[in-house]
Rosetta silent file (secondary structure, phi, psi, omega in degrees, C-alpha in Angstrom):
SEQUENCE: XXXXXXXXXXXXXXXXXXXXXXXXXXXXXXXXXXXXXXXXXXXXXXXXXXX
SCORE:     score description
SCORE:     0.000 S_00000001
   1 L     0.000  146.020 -168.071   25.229  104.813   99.227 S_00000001
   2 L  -128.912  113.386  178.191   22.379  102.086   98.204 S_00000001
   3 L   -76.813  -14.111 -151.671   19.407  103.923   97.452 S_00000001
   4 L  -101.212  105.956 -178.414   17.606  100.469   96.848 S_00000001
   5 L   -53.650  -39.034  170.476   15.336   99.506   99.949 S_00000001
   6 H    -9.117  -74.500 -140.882   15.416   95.770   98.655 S_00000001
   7 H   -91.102   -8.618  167.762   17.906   94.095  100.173 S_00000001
   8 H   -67.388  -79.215  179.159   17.149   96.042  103.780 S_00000001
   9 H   -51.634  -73.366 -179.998   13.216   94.572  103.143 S_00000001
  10 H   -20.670  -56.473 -173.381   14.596   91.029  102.428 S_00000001
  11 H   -73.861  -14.896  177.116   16.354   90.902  105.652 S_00000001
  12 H   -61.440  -46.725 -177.261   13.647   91.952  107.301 S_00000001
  13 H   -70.649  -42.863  172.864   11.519   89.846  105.988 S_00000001
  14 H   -60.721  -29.894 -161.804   14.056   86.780  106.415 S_00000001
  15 H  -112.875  -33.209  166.476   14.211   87.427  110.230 S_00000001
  16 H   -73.384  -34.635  174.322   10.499   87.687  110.638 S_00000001
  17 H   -53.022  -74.737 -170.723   10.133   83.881  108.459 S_00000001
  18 H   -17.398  -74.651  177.276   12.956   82.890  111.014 S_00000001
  19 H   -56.050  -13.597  177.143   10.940   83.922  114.260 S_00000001
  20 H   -97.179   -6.561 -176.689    7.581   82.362  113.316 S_00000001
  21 H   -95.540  -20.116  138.668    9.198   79.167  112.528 S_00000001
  22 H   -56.387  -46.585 -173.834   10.632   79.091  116.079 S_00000001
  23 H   -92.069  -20.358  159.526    7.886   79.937  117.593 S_00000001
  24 H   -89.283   12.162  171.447    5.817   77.170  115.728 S_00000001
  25 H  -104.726  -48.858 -171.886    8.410   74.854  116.452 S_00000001
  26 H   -63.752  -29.286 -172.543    8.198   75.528  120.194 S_00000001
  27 H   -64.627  -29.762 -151.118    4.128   75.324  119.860 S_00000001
  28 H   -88.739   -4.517 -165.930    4.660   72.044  118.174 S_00000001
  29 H  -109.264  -34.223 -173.346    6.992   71.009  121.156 S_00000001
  30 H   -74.725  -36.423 -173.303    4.626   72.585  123.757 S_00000001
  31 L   -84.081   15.689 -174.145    1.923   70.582  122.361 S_00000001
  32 L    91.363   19.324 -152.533    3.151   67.293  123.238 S_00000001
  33 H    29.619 -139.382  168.721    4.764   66.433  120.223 S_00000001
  34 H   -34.633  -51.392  173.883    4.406   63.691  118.337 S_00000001
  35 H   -70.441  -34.511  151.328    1.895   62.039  120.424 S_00000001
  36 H   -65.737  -34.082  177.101   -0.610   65.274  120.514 S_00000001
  37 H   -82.635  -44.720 -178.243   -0.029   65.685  116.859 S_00000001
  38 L    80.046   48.159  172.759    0.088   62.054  115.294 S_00000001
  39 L  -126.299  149.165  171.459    2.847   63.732  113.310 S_00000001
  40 L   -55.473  165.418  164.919    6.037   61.867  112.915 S_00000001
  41 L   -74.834  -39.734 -127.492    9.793   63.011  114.351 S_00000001
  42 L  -111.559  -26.914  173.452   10.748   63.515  110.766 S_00000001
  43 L   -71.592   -1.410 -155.843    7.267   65.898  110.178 S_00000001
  44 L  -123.645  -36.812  140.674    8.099   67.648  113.197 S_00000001
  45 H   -79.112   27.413  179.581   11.188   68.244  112.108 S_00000001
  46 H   -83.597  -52.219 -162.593   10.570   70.224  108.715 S_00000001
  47 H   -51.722  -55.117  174.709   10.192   73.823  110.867 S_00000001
  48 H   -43.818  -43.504 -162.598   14.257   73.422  111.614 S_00000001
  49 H   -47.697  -70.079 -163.576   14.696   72.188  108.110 S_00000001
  50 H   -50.586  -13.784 -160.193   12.973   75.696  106.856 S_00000001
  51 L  -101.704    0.000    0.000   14.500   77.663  109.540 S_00000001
């Protein structure tokens, strides 16, 4: 039995990173891209990178 909360919190933690990094990749998609942002396809792609 694994008394140790750790690795439980990690995933937790891991899956909440995941979902905001979706959801600012859809804002950033929502927002016109590139052309609303003045950010590049390759800046616009780092939230996939991270996710």
């Amino acid at each position: 039995m694994n008394t140790n909360p750790e690795p439980q919190r990690s995933a937790a933690t891991a899956q909440r990173l995941h979902d905001a990094m979706k959801r600012l990749r859809a804002r950033l998609r929502a927002e016109s891209g590139q052309h609303a942002t003045g950010l590049t396809p390759t800046q616009l792609g780092v939230p996939a990178s991270v996710v």
